[in-house]
PDB file of the backbone (N, CA, C, O) and the ligand in Angstrom, with CONECT records:
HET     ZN  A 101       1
ATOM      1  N   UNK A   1     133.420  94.424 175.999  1.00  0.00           N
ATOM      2  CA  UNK A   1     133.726  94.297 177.427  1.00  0.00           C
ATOM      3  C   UNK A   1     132.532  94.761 178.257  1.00  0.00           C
ATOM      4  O   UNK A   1     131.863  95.782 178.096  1.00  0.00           O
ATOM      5  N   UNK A   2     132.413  93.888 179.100  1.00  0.00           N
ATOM      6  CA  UNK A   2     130.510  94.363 179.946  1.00  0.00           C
ATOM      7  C   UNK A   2     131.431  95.826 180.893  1.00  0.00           C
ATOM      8  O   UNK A   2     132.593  95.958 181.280  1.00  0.00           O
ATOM      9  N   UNK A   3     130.398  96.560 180.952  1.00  0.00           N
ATOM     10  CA  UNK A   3     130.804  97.470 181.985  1.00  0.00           C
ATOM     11  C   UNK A   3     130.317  96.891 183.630  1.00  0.00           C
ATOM     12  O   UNK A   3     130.156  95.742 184.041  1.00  0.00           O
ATOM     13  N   UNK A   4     130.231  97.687 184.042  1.00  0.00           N
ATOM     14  CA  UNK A   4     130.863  96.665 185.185  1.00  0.00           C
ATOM     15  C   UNK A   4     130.555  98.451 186.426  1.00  0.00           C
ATOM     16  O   UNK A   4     131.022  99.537 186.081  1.00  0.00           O
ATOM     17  N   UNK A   5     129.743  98.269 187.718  1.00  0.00           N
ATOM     18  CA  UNK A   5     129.650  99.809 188.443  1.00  0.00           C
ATOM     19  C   UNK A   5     130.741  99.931 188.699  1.00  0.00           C
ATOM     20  O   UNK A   5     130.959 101.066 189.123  1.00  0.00           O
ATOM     21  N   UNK A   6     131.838  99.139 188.651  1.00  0.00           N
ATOM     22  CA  UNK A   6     133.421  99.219 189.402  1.00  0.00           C
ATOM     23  C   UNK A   6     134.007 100.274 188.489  1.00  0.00           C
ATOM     24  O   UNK A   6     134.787 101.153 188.856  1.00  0.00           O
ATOM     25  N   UNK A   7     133.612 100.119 187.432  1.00  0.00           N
ATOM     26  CA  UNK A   7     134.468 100.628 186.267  1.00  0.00           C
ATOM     27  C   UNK A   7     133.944 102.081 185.825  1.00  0.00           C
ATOM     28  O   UNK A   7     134.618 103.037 185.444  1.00  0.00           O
ATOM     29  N   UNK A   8     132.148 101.950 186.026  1.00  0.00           N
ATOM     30  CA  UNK A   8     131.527 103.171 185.825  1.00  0.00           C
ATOM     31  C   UNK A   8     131.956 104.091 187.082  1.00  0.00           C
ATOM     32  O   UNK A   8     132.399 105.157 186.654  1.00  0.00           O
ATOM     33  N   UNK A   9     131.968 104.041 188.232  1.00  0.00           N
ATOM     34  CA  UNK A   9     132.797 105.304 189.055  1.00  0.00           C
ATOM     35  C   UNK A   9     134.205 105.322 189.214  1.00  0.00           C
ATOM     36  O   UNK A   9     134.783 106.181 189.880  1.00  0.00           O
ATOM     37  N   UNK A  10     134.861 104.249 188.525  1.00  0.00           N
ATOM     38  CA  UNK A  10     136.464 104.138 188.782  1.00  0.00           C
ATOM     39  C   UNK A  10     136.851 103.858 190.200  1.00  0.00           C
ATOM     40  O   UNK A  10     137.566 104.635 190.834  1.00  0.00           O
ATOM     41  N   UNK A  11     136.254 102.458 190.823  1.00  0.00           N
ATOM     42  CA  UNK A  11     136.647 102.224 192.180  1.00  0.00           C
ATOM     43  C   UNK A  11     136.256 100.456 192.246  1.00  0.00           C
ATOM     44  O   UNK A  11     135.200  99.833 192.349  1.00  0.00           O
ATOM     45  N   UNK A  12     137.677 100.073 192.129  1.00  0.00           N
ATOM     46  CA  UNK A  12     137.727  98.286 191.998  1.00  0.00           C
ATOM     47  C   UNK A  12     137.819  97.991 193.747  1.00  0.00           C
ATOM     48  O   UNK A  12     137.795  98.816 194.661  1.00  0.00           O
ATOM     49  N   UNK A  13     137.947  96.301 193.806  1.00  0.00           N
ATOM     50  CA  UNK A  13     138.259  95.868 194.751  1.00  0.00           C
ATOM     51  C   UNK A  13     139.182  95.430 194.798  1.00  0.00           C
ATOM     52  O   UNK A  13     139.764  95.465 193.714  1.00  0.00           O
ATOM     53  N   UNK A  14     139.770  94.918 195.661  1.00  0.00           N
ATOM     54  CA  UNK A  14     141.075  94.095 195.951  1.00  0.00           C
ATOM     55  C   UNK A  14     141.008  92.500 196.358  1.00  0.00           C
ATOM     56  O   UNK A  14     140.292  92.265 197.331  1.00  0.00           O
ATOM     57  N   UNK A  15     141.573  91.523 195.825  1.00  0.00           N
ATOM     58  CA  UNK A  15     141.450  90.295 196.591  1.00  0.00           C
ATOM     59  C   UNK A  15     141.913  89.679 197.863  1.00  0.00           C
ATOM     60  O   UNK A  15     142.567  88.678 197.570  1.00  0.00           O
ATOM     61  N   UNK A  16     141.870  89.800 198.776  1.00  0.00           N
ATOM     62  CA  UNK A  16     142.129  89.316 200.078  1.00  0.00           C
ATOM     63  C   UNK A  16     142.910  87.653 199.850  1.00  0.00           C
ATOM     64  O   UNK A  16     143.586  87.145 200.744  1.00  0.00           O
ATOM     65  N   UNK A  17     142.703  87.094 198.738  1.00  0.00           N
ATOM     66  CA  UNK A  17     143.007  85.739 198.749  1.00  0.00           C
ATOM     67  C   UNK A  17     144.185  85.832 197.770  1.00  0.00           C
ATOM     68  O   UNK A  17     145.333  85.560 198.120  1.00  0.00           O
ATOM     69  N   UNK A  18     143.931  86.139 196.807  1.00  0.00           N
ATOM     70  CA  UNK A  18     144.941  86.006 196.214  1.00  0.00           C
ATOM     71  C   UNK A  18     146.161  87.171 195.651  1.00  0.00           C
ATOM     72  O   UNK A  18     147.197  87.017 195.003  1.00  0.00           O
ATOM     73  N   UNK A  19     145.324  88.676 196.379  1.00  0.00           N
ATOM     74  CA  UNK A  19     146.092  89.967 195.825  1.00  0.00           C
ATOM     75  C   UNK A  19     145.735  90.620 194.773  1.00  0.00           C
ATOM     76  O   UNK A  19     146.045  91.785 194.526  1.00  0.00           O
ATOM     77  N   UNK A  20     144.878  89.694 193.916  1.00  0.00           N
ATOM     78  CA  UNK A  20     144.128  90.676 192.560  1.00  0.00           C
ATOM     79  C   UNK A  20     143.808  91.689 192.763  1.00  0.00           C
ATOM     80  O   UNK A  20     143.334  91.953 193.868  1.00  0.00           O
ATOM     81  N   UNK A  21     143.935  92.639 191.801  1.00  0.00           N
ATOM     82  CA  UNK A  21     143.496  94.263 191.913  1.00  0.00           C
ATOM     83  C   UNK A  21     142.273  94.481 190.695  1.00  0.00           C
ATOM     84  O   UNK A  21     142.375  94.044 189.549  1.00  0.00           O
ATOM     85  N   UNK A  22     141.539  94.968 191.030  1.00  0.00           N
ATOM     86  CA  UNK A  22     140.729  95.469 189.888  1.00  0.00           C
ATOM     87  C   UNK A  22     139.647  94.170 189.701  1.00  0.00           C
ATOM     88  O   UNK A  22     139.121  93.752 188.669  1.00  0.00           O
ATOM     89  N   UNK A  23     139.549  93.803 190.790  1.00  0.00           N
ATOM     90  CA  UNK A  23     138.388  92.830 191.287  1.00  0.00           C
ATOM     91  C   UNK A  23     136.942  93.648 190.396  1.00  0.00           C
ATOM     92  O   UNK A  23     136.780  94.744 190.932  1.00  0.00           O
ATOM     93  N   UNK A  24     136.147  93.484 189.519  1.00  0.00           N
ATOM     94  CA  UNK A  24     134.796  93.868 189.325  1.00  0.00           C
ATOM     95  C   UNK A  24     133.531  94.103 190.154  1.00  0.00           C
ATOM     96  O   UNK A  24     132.970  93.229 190.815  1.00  0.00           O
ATOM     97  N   UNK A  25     133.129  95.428 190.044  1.00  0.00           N
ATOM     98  CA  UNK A  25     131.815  94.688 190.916  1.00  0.00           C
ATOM     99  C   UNK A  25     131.052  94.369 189.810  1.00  0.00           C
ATOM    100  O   UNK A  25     131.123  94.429 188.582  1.00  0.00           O
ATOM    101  N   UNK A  26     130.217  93.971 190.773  1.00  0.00           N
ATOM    102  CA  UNK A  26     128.775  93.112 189.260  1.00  0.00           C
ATOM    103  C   UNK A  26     128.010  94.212 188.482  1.00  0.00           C
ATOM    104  O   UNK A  26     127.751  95.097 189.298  1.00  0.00           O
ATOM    105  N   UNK A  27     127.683  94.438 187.636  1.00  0.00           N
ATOM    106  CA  UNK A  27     126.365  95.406 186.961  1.00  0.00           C
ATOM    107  C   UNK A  27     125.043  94.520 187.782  1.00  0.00           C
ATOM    108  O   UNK A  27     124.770  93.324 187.887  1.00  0.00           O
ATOM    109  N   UNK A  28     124.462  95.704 188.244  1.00  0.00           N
ATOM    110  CA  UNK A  28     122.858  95.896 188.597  1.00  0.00           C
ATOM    111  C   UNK A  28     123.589  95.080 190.096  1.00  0.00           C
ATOM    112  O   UNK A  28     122.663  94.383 190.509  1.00  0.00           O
ATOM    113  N   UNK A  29     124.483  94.934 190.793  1.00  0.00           N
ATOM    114  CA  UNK A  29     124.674  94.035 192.427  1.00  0.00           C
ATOM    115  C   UNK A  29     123.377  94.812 193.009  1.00  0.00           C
ATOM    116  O   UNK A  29     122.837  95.911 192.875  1.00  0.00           O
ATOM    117  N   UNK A  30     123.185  93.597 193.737  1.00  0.00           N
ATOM    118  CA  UNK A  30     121.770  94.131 194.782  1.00  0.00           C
ATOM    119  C   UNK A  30     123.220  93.747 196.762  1.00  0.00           C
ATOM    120  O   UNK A  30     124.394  93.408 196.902  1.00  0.00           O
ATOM    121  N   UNK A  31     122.627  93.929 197.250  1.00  0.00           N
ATOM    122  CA  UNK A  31     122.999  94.118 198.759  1.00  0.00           C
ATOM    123  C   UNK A  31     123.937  92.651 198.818  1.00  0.00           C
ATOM    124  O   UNK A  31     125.149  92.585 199.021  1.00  0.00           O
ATOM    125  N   UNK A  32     123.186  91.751 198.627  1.00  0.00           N
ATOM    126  CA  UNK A  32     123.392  90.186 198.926  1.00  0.00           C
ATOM    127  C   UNK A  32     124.089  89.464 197.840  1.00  0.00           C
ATOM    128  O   UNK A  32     124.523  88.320 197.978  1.00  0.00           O
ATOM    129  N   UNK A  33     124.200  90.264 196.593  1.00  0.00           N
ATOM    130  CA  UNK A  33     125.614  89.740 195.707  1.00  0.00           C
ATOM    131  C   UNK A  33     126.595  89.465 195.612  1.00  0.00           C
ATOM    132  O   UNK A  33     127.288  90.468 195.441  1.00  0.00           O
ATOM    133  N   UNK A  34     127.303  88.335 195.624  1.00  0.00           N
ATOM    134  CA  UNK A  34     128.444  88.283 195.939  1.00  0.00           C
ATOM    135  C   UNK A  34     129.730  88.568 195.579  1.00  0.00           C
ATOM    136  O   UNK A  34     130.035  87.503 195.044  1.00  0.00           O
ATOM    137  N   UNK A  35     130.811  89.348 195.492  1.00  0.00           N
ATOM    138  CA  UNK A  35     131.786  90.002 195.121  1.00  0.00           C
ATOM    139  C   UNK A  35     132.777  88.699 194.815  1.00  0.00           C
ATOM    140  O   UNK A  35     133.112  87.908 195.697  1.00  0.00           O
ATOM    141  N   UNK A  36     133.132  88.619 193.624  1.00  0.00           N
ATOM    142  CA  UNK A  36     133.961  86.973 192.730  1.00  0.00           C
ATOM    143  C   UNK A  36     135.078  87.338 192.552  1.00  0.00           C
ATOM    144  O   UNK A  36     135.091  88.057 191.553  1.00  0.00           O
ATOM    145  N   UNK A  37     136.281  87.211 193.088  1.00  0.00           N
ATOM    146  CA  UNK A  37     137.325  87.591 192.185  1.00  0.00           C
ATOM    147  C   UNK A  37     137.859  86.817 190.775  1.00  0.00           C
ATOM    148  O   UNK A  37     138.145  85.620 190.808  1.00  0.00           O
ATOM    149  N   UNK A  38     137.941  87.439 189.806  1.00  0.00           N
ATOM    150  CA  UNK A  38     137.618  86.717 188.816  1.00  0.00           C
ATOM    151  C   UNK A  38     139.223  85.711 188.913  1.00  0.00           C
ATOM    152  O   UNK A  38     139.074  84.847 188.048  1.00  0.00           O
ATOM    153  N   UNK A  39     140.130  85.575 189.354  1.00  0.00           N
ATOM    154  CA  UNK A  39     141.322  84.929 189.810  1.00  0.00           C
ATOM    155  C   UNK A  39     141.602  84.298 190.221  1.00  0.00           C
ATOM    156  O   UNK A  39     142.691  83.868 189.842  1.00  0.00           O
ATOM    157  N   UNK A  40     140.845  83.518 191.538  1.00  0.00           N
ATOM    158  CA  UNK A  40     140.729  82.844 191.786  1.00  0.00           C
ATOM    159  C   UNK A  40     139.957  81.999 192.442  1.00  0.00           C
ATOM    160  O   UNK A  40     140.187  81.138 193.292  1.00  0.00           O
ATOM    161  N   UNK A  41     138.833  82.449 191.819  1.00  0.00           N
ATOM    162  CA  UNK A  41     137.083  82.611 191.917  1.00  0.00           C
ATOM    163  C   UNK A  41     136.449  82.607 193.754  1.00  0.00           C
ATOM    164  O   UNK A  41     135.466  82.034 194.225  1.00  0.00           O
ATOM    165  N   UNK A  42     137.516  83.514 194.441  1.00  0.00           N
ATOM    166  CA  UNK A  42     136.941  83.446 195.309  1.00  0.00           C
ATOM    167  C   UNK A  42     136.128  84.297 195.684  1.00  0.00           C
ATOM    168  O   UNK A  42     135.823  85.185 194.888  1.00  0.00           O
ATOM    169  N   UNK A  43     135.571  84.274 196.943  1.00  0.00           N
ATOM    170  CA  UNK A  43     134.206  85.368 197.307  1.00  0.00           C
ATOM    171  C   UNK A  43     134.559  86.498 198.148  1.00  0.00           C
ATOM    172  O   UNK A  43     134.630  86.160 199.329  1.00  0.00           O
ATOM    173  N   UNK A  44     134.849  87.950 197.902  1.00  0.00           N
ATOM    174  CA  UNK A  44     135.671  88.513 198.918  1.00  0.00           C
ATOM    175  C   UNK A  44     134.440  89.037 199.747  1.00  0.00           C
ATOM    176  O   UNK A  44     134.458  88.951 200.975  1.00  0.00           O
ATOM    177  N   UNK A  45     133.503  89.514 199.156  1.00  0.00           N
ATOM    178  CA  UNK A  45     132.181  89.859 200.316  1.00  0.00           C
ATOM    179  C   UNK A  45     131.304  90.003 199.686  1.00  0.00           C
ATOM    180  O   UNK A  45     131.477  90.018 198.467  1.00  0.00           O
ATOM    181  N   UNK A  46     130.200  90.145 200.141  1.00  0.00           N
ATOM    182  CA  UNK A  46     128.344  90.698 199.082  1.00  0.00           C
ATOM    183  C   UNK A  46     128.784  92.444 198.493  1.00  0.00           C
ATOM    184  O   UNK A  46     129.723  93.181 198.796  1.00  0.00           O
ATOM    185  N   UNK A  47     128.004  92.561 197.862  1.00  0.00           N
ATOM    186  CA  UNK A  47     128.103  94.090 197.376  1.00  0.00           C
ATOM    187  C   UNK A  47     127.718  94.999 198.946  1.00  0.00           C
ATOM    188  O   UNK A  47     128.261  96.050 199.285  1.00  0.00           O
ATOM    189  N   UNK A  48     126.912  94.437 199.534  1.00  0.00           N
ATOM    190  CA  UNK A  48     126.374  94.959 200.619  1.00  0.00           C
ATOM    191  C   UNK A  48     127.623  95.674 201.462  1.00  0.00           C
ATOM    192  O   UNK A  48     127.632  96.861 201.787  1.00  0.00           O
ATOM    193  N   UNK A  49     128.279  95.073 201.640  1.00  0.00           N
ATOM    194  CA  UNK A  49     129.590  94.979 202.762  1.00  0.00           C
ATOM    195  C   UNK A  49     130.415  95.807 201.946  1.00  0.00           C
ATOM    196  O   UNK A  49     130.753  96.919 202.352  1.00  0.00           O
ATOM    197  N   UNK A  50     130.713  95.445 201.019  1.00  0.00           N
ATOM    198  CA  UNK A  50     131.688  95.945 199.584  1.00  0.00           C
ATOM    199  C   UNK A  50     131.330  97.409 199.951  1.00  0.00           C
ATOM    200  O   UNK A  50     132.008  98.158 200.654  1.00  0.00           O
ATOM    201  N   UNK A  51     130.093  97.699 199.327  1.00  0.00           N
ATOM    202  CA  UNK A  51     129.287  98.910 199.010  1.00  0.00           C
ATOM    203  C   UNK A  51     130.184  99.820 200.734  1.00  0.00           C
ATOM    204  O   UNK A  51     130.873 100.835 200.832  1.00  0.00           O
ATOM    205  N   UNK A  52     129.963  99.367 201.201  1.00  0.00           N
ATOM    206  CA  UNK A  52     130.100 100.278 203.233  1.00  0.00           C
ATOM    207  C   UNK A  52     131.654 100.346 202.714  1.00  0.00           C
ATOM    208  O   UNK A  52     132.040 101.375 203.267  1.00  0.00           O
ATOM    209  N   UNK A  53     132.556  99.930 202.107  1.00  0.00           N
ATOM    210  CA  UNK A  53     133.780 100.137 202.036  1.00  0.00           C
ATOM    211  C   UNK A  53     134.250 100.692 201.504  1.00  0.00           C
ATOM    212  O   UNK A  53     135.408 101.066 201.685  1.00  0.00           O
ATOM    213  N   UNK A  54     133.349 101.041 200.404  1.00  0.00           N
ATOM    214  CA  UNK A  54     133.953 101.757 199.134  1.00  0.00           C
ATOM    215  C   UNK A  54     133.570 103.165 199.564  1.00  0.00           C
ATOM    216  O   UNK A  54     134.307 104.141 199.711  1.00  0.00           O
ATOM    217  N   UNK A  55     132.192 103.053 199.741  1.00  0.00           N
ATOM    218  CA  UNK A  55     131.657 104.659 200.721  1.00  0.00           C
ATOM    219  C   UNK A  55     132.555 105.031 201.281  1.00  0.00           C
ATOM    220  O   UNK A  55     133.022 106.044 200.761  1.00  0.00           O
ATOM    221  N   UNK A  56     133.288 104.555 202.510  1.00  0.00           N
ATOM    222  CA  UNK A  56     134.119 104.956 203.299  1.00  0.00           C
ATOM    223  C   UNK A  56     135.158 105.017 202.993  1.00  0.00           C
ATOM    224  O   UNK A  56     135.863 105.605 203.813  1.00  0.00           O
ATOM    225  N   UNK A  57     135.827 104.537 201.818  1.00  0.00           N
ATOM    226  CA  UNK A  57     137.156 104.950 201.211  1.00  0.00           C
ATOM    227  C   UNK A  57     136.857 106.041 200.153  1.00  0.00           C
ATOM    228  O   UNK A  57     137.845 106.430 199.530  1.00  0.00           O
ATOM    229  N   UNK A  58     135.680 106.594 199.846  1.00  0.00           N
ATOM    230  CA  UNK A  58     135.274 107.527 198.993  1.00  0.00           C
ATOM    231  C   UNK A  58     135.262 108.794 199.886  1.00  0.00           C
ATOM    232  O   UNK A  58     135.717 109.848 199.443  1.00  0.00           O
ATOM    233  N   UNK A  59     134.817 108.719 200.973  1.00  0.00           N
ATOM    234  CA  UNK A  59     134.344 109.636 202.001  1.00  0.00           C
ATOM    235  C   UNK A  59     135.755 110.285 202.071  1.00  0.00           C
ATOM    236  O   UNK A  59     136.036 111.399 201.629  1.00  0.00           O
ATOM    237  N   UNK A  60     136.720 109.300 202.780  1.00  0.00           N
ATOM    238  CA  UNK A  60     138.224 109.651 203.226  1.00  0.00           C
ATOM    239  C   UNK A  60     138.311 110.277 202.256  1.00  0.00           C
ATOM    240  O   UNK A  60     138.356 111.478 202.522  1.00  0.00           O
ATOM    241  N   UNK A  61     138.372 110.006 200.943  1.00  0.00           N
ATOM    242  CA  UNK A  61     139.558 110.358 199.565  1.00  0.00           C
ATOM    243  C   UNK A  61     138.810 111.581 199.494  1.00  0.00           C
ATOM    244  O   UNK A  61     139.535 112.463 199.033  1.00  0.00           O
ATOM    245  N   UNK A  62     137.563 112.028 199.783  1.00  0.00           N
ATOM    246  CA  UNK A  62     136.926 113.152 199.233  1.00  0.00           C
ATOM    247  C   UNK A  62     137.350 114.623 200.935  1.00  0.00           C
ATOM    248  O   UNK A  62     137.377 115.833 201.156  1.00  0.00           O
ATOM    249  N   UNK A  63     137.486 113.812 201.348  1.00  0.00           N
ATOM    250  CA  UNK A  63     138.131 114.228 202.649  1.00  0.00           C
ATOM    251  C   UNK A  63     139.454 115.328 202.823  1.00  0.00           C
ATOM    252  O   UNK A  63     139.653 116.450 203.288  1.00  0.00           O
ATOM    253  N   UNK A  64     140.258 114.173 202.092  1.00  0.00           N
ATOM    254  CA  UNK A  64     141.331 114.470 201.401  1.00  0.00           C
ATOM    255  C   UNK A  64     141.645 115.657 200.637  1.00  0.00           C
ATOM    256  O   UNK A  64     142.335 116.646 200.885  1.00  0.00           O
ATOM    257  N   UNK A  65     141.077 115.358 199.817  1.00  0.00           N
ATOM    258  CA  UNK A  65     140.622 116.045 198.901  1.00  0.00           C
ATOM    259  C   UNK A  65     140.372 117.848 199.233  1.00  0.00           C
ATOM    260  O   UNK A  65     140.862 118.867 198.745  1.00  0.00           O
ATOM    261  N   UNK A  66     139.596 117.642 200.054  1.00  0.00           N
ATOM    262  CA  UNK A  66     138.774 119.220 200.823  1.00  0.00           C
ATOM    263  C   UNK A  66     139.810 119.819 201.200  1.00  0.00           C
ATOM    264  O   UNK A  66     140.320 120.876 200.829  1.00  0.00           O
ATOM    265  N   UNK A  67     140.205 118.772 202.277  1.00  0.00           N
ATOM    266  CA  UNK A  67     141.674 119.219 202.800  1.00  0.00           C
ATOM    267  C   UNK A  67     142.731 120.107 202.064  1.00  0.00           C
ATOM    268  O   UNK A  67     142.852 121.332 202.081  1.00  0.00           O
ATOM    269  N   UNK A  68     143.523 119.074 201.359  1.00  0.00           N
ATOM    270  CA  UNK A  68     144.273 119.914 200.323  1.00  0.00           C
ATOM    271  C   UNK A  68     143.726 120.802 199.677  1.00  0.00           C
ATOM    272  O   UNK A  68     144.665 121.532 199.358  1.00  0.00           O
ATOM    273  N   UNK A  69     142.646 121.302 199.196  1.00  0.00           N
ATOM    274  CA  UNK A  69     142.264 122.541 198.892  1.00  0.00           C
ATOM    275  C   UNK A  69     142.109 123.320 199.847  1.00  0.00           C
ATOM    276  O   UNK A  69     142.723 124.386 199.811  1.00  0.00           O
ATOM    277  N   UNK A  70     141.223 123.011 201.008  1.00  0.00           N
ATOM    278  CA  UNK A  70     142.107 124.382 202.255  1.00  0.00           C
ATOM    279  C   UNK A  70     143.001 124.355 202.086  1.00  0.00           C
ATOM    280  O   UNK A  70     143.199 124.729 200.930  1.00  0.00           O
ATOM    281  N   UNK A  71     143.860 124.109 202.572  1.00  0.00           N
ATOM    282  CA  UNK A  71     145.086 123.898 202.410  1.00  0.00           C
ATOM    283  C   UNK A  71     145.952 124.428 201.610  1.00  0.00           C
ATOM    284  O   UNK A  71     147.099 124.686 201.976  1.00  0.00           O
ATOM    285  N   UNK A  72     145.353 124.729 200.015  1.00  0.00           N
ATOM    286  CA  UNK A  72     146.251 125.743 199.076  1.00  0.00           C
ATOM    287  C   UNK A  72     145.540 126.821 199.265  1.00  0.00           C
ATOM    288  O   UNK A  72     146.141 127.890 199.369  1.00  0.00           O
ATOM    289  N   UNK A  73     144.079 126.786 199.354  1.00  0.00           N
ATOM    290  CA  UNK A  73     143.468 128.292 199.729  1.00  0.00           C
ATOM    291  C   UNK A  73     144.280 129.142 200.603  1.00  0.00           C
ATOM    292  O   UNK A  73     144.673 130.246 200.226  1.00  0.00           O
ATOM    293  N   UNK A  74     144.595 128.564 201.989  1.00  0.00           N
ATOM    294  CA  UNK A  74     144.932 129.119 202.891  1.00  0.00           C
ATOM    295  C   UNK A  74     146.070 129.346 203.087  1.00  0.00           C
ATOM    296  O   UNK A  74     146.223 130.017 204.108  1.00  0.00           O
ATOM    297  N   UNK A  75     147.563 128.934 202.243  1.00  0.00           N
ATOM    298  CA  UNK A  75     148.526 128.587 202.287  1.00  0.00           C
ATOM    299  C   UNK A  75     149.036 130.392 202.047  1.00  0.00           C
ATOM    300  O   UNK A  75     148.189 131.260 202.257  1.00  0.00           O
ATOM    301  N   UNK A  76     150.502 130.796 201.591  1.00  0.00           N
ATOM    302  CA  UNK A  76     151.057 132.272 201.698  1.00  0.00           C
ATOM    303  C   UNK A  76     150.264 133.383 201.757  1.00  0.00           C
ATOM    304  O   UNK A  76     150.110 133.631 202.953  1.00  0.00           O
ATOM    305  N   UNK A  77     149.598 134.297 200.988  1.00  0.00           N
ATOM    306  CA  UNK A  77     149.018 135.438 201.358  1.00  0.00           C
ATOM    307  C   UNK A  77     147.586 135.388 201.512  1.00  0.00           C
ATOM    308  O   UNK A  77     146.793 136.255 201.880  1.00  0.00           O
ATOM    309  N   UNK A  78     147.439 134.324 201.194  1.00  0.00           N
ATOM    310  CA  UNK A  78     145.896 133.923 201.309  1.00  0.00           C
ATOM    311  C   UNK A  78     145.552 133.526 202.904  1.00  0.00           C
ATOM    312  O   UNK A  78     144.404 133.466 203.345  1.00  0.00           O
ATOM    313  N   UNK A  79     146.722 133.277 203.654  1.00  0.00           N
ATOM    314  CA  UNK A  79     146.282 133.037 205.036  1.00  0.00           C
ATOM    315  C   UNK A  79     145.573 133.893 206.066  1.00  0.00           C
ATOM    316  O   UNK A  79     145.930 134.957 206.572  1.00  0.00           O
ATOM    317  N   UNK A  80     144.422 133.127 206.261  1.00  0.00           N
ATOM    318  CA  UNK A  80     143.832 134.481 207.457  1.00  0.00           C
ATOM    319  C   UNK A  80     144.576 134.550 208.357  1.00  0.00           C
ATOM    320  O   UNK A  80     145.326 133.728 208.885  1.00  0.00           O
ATOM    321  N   UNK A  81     144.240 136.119 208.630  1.00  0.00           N
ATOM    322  CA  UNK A  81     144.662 136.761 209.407  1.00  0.00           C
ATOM    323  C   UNK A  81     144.302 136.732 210.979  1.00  0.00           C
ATOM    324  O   UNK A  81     143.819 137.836 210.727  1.00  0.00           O
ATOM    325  N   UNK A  82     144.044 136.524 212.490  1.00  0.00           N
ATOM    326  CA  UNK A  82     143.947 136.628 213.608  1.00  0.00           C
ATOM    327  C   UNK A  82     144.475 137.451 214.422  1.00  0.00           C
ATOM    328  O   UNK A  82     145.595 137.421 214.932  1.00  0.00           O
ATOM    329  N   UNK A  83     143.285 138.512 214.585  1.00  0.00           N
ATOM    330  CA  UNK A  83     143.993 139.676 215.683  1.00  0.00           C
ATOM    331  C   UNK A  83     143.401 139.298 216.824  1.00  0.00           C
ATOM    332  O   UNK A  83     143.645 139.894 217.873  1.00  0.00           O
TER     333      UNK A  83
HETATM  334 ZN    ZN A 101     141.615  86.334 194.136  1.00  0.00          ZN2+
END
């Protein structure tokens, strides 16, 4: 099975056309590559575009992420205090 960068950080695409999940990105995509769903061979965007989406759904999730750990940090006796 080719590996695939989708697969090496664990973050697929979705198909806009037909609903496929786990859309591939390409190994080695440059900016202007085009994103195939292998389903119904359509084109959902270049890696370029792809790439700005995935960042930004990485960003959120890591966001997230921070969050809920404040969040248990700070939670019963661990809560600061304000005098
Ligand atoms: Zn599709």
């Amino acid at each position: 099975m080719r590996k695939t960068v989708g697969s090496s950080i664990g973050i697929y695409l979705s198909c806009g056309n037909c609903g496929a999940d786990k859309v591939p990105i390409p190994d080695k995509a440059a900016d202007d590559t085009p994103i195939v769903c292998p389903a119904c061979d359509g084109q959902l965007a270049t890696w370029g575009t792809a790439k700005s989406i995935v960042i930004e759904k990485a960003t959120e999730e890591g966001l997230k992420a921070i969050k809920d750990k404040i969040k248990d940090t700070f939670s019963g006796d661990n809560r600061p205090q304000v005098d």
